[in-house]
C-alpha positions in Angstrom: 110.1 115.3 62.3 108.0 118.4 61.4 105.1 116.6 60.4 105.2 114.4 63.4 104.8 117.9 65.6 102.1 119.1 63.6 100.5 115.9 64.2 101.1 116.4 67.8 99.8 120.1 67.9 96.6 119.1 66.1 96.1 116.1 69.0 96.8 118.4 71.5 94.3 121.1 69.7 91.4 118.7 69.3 92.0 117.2 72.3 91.8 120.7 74.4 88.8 121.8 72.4 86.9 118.5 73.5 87.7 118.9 76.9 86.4 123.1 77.1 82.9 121.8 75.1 82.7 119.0 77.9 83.4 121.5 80.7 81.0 123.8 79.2 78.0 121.5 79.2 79.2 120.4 82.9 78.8 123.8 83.7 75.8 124.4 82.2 73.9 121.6 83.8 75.0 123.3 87.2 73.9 127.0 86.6 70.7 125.4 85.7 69.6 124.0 88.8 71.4 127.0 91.0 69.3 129.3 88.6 66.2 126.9 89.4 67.7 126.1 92.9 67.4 122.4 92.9 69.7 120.9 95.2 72.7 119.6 93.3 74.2 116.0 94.5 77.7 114.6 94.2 77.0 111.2 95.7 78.2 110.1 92.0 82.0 111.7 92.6 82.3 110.6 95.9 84.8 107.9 96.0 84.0 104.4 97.7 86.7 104.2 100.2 86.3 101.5 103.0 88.5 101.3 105.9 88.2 97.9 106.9 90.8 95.9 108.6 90.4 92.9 107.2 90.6 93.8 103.3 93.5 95.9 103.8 95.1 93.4 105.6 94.1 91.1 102.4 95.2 94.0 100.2 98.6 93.7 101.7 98.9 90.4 101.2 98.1 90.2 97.9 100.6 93.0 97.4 103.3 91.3 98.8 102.6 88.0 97.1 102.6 90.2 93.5 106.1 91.3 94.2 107.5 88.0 95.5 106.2 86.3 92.4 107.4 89.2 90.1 111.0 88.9 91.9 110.7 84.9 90.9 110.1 86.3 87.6 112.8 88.5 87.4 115.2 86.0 88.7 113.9 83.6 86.1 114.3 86.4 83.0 117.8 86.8 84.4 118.7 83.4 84.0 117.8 82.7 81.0 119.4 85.8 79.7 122.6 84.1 81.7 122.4 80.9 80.0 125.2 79.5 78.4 124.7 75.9 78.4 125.9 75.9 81.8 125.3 76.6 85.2 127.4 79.8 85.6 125.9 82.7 86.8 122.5 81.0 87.5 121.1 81.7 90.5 118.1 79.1 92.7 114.8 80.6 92.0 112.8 80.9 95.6 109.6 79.0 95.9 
């Protein structure tokens, strides 16, 4: 158990440490073109959200035939955990 959380720490060290170098360079790269005042762009970071009718409508759809089909799954799991040879407690899967 101890040398599991040393482990852990280590990860959590490295990790950290990778992240502030990363940052750093980030930040660099900015206060380079302010000092230089180039115009800086963050047409990379904008996300690409679309707000059309149509796919969210298809969206939805697709949504809702994932969790019918997942519920026929579940339903299917449970039976076969239920089966004893017999029909009890086996319930009619939905098409």
């Amino acid at each position: 158990m101890d040398s599991l959380m040393i482990v852990l720490l280590i990860l959590v060290i490295l990790i950290s440490s990778i992240t502030n170098v990363f940052c750093f360079f980030i930040g660099a790269k900015l206060g380079q073109k302010i000092v230089n005042k180039e115009e800086i762009k963050f047409d990379d970071i904008k996300p690409n959200i679309t707000l059309d009718p149509r796919k969210i409508r298809q969206h939805k759809e697709e949504e809702m035939n994932m969790k019918h089909e997942i519920e026929k799954m579940d339903i299917i799991m449970q039976n076969i955990e239920n089966y004893d040879g017999t029909d009890y407690k086996q319930e009619d899967v939905p098409r």
